[in-house]
N, C-alpha and C positions, 0 to 999 in steps of 0.2 A: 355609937360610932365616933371615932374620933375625929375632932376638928380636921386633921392634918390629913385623913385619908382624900386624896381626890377624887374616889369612885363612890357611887351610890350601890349599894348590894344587889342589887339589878345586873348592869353594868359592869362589874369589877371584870367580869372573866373575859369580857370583851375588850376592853380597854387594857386589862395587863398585857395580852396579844398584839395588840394596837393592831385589827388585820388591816390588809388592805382594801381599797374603797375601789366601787367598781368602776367603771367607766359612764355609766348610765348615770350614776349620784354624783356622778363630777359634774358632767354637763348639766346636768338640774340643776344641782346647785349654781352653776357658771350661770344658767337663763337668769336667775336671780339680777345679775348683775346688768345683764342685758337690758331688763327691764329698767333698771336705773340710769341706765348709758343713754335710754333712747329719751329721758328727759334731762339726763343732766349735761350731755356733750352738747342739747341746744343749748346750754344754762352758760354753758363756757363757752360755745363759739360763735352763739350767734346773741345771746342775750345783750352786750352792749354796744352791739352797731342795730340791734333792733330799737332799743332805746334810744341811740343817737340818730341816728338815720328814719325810721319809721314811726318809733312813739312819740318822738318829740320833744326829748331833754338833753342838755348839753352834757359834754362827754363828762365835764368836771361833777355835774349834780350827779351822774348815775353812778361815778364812781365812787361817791361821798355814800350814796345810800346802800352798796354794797358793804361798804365796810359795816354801817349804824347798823345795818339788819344783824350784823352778825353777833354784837352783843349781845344781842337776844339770845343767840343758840347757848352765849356764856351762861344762861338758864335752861334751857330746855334739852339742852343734850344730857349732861349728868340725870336729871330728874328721868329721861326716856330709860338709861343704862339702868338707872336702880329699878325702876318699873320691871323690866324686863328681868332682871337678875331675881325679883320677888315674884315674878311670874310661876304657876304652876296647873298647868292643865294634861290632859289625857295625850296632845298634840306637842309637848315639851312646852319648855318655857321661851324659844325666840320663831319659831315655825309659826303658831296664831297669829302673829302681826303681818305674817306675808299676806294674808287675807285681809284681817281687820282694815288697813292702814293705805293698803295699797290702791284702793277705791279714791279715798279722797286726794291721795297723793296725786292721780291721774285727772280726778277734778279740776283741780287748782291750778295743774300745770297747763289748763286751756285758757281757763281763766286771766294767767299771769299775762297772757301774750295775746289779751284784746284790747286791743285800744278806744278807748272813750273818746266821744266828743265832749270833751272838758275845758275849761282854760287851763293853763301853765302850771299851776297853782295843784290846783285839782288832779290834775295828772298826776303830778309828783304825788301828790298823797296815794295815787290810785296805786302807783308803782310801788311806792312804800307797804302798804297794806298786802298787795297780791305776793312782793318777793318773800315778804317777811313769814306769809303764809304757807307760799313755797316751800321755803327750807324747814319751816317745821315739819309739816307733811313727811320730806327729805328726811327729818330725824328721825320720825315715828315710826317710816318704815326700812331705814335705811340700818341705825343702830342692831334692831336685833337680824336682820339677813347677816351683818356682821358678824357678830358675834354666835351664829347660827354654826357661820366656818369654823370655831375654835371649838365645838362638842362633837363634830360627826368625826374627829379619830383625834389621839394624842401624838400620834408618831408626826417626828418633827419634820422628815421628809414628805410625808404624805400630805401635810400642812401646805408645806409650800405647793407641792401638784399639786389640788384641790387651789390654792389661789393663782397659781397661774393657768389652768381652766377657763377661772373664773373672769379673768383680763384678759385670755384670750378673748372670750364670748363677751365680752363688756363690750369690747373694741369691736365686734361684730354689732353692737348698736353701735358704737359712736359710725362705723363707716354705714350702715344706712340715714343716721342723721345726714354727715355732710356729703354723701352724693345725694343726698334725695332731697333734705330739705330745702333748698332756695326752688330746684324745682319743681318740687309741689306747691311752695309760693305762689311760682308764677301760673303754674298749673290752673290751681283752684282761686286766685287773688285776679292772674291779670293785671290789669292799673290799679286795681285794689292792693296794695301789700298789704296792709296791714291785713286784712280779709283773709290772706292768703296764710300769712304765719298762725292765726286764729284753727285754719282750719287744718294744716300741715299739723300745728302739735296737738291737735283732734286725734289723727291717726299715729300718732306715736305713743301718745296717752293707753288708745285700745289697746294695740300691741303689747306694752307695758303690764298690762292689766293681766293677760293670754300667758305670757313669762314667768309673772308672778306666780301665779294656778301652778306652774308647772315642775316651777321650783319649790314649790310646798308640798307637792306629791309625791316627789323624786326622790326627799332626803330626811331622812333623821338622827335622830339629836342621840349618841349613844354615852355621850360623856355627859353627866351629871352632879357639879358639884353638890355637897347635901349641904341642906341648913343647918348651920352653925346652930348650935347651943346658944350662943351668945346671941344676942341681937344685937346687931350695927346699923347705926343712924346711914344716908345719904352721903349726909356730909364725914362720916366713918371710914365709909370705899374710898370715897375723892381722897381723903388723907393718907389712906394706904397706897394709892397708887402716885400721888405725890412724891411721900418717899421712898417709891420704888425706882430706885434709880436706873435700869433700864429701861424701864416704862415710860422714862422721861426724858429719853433720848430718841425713842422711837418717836415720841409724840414730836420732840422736837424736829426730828427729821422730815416727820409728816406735813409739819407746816413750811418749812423752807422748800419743803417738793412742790407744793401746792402752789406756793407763791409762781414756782416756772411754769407751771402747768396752767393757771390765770392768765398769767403775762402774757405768755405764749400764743395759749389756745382765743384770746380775747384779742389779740391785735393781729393773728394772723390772717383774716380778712382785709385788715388794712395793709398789712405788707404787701400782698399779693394786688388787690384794687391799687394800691396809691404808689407803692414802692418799684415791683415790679410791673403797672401800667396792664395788667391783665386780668381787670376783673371776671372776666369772662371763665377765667381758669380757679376762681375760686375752688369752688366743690370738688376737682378734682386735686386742685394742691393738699385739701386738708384731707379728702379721701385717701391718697398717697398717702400721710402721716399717720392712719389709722392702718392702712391694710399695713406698713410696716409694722408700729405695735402689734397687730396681731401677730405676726409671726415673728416679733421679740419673745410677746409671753408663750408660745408654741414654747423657741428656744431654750426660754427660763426654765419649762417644766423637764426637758431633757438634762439642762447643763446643772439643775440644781441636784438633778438625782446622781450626780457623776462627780462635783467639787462643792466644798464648803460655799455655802449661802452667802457667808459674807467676803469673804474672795471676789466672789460671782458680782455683788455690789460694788465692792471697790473699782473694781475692773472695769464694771458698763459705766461706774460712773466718772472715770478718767474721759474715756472716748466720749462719751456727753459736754467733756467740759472743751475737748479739741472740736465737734462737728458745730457745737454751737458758735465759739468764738469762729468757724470758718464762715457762717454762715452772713456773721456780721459785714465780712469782708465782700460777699459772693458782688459782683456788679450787677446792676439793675437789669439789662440787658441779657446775662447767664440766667436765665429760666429754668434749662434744664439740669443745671448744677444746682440752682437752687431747691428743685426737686429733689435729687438725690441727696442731697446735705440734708434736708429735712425730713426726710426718709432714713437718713441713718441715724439722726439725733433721737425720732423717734422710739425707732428701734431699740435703742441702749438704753432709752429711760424707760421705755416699757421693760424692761430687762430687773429694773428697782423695782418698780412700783409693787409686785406680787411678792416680792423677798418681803418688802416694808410692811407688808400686810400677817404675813408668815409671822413675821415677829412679835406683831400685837398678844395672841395666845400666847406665845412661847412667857413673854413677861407677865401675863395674868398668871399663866404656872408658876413660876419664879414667884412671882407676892404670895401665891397659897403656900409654897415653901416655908416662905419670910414670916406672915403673917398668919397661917393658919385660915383664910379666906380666899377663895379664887372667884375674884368680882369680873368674870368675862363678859358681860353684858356692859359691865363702868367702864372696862378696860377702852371698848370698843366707841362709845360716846365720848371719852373724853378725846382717842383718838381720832373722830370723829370732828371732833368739835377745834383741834388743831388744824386738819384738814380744811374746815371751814373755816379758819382765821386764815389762814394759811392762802384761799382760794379769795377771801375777800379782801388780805392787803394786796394780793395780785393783782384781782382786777380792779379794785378803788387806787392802786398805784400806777395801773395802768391809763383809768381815766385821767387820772392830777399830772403823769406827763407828758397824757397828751396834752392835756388843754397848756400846761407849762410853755411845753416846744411850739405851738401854736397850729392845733390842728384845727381844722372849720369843715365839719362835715358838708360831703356832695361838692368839696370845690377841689382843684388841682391844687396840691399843696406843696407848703415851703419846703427849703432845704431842711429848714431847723425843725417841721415836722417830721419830713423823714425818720430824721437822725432820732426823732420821739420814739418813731417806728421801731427802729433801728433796735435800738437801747430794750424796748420790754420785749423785742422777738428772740433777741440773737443776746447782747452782752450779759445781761443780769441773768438771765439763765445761764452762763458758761462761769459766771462767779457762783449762783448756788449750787451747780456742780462741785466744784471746788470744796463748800462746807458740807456739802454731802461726802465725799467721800471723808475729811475732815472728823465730822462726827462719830463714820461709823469704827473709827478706830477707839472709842472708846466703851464700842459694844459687845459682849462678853459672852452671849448665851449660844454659843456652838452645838455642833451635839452632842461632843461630848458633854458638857453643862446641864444643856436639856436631858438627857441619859439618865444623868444623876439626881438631878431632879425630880421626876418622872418614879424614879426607884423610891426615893426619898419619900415622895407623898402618899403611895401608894403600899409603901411599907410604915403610915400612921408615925414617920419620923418626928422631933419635937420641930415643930418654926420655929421656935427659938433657936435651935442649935444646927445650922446649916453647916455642912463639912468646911475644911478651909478652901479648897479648889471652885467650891459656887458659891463662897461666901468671897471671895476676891474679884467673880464677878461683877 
């Protein structure tokens, strides 16, 4: 069979139909994401006021060790991608890891969030060792549920449904984390917090685990790239998707999202406690922020079946770049605008986030054109692994401007803290609006593109010789 075909002989008659996917393998697959939402929306909203506030490290150290952990993943994400893309068992090649992987991912993440009687010193290493742990975990099982999305159909609309499903039901764990989590804190901790967060991401771990099962039995894998003839090193994929130049805008875009979405989701506790003087209202401000997402990616999965994909992004992400700069403005005092502003920034960036993901396959397609390999397991770790640089300059930049502007946890703060506040909730999110939409104007694969593409591999086209219309791409 030839390199350039994208179907395995299995597969072919499924996949040249591209049919549609039920509704049942949607939301299976969506639980997937759930499962990762109910560990990772603590990972973003409560991870570094747990650290500042409860473990016991200043805001600068924790944000220092988000960053360091992540050079790590600059190893362990590519090596998961090729793992998974050499995968082959009777269950496909990225389905087994929703079992294997997702056991200890739900370990660790109790783990990460007990706190030792240690000295200073000792903590920091505790912190070090558990987050660094965390995220791998995070890749082992996070990489193939990814790239799980880009084999259950080729059709490019159906792509994006299936990922905005999938943010819908994500965002259905992030709103059980932040209504629930501080009160089951208090629930099961009492004067105990730390006790409390120990036993709070206890039961979001099971949960997790319940998800995962569910999303493994829901869904299968019908698109099959075949093994090349050729054999290609690790470092082979990485180079092809390198110079895949849409693959490297997406990634780009990936991590300047992420960077808002740290900023954001990491200081918006403190906006809300120190800014707006209502800690009381925490859980429900960020709960707000989430049931909006949900019914962003609802939105998504409508408006994408009706206008071009990337229209749809340019567009949420203009009104992202105006709710966010209002929100800068909103006065301490405006609670209830602050609500709805933050409600509707939500909204619009939930509106990107399941396009940006849509796209990841679409450019794994695109390099099997190009190169005669479609490395959608690489594609998805390296995007991946943007994502997490992306999430750790956020919130390691989040820590270095708090401690900059002079914040000092558990006390009434400065002006010039606020304005810290200020700056990671509202400004530098309403600038990478700006290079977001900025970006995706130089992103190419429409559907028509995809179309053609899709024709291209499936008709054993040479990758050397892409037509001019998706070689301009």
């Amino acid at each position: 069979m030839s390199d350039g075909n994208f179907l395995n002989s299995n597969s072919s008659a499924d996949n040249a139909t591209a049919p549609s996917l039920t509704l049942k393998e949607k939301v299976g697959y969506g639980l997937g994401d759930t499962a990762s939402n109910l560990v990772f929306q603590v990972m973003i909203n409560y991870m570094l006021i747990f650290y500042t506030d409860v473990f016991g490290i200043t805001a600068a150290a924790a944000g220092t060790l988000m960053l360091v952990v992540r050079i790590f993943d600059a190893v362990t994400d590519p090596i998961m991608g090729g793992i998974a893309d050499r995968t082959n068992t009777r269950w496909g090649r990225y389905r087994p890891y929703l079992i294997l992987t997702s056991i200890p991912y739900a370990i660790i993440a109790v783990i990460a969030f007990i706190t030792p009687d240690l000295s200073a010193t000792n903590k920091l290493i505790y912190a070090y060792i558990t987050y660094a742990l965390l995220t791998l975990a995070y890749t082992a099982v996070n990489i193939p549920y990814s790239a799980l999305g880009g084999v259950i159909t080729t059709d490019n609309k159906e792509r994006a449904s299936v990922q905005s499903i999938r943010f819908a039901l994500a965002m259905v764990g992030g709103v059980l984390v932040t209504a629930f989590m501080m009160e089951m804190v208090d629930w099961f901790g009492g004067e105990n917090e730390a006790m409390g967060f120990t036993l709070a991401m206890a039961v979001y771990a099971a949960l997790a685990l319940v998800c995962f099962l569910v999303c493994f039995l829901s869904t299968r894998e019908r698109v099959t790239p075949p093994v090349s003839e050729k054999k290609t090193s690790l470092l082979q994929d990485l180079q092809h998707l390198v110079k895949n130049d849409q693959f490297m805008i997406v990634a780009i875009i990936a991590l300047v999202m992420l960077v808002l979405v740290a900023m954001r989701g990491a200081v918006a506790p403190y906006y809300v406690e120190y800014y707006l003087e209502r800690e009381e209202l925490i859980s429900e401000f960020m709960t707000t922020g989430m049931l909006a997402a949900f019914v962003g990616a609802l939105f998504t999965n409508v408006a994408s079946a009706k206008m071009s994909k990337l229209a749809l992004f340019k567009g949420a992400a203009l009104i992202s770049v105006a709710a966010h700069a209002l929100l800068f403005f909103i006065p301490a005092d405006q609670v209830a605008l602050a609500f709805i502003v933050f409600a509707l920034a939500n909204f619009f960036h939930m509106v990107l986030v399941p396009i940006m993901f849509s796209m990841v396959p679409d450019t794994a397609d695109y390099g099997q054109m190009k190169y005669g390999k479609n490395c959608m397991g690489m594609a998805f770790s390296a995007h991946l692994l943007a994502i997490k640089l992306g999430l750790a300059l956020g919130a390691a930049g989040t820590g270095w401007i708090l401690g900059a502007y002079g914040y000092v946890a558990n006390q009434v703060q400065t002006e010039s803290a606020l304005t810290g506040i200020l700056l990671c909730f509202a400004a530098i999110p309403a600038v990478i609006g700006v290079m977001l939409w900025g970006l995706m104007n130089f992103y190419k694969l429409d559907s028509q593109a995809m179309d053609e593409i899709h024709a291209q591999t499936q008709q054993g086209a040479d990758p050397a010789e892409p037509s001019v219309a998706v070689a301009s791409a």
